[in-house]
C-alpha distance (Angstrom), angle and dihedral (degrees) to the residues before:
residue distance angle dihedral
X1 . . .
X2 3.74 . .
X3 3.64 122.2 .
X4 3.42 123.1 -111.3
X5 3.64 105.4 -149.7
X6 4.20 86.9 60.2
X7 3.86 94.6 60.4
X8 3.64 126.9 112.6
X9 3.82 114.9 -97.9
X10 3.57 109.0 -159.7
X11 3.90 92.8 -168.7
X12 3.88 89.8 56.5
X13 3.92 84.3 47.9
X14 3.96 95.5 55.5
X15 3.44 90.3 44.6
X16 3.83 95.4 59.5
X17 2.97 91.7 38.6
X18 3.60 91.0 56.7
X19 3.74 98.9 48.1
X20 3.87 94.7 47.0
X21 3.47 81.2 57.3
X22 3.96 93.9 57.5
X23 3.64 94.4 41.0
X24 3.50 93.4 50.5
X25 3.50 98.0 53.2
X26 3.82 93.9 40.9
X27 4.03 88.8 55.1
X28 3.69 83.4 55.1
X29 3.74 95.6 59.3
X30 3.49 90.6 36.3
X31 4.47 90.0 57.7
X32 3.50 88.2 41.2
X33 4.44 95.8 53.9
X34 3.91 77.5 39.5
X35 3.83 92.9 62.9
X36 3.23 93.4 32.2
X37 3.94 100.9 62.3
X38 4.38 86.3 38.5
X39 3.82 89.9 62.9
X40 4.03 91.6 43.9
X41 3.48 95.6 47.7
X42 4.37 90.1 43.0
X43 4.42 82.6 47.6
X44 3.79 86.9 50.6
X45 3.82 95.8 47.8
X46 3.31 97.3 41.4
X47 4.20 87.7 47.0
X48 4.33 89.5 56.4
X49 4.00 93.6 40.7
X50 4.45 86.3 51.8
X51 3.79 85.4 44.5
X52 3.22 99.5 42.5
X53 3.85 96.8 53.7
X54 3.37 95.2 37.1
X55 3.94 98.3 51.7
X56 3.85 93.3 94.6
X57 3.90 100.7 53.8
X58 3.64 87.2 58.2
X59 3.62 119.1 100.1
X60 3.75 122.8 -121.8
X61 4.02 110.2 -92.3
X62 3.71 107.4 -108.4
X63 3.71 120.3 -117.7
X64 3.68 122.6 -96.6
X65 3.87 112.8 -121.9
X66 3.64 107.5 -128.8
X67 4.24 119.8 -128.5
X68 3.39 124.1 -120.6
């Protein structure tokens, strides 16, 4: 006799397959805010370091005139 406990339970099988689903696609949005943030935070380093070094080869602003 077979035992029961070792069949296949197609309910148990949907419902992995289900979740793995779900958690795959979630890990996916998860990389993809990941990268995301890494290449704004790299664009906003890089922005401070290029103004930073190039702050004293620009020329003073000129001073507005005011209107009478």
């Amino acid at each position: 006799m077979t035992n029961p406990w070792l069949k296949k339970n197609p309910f148990m099988s949907m419902w992995l397959s289900a979740f793995n689903t779900v958690a795959g696609s979630v890990r996916g949005h998860a990389m993809q805010q990941a990268k995301r943030q890494a290449a704004s935070s790299a664009t906003r380093a890089t922005k401070t370091v290029f103004d930073a070094w190039t702050a004293g080869v620009k020329p003073t602003p000129a001073k507005r005139k005011r209107k009478r």
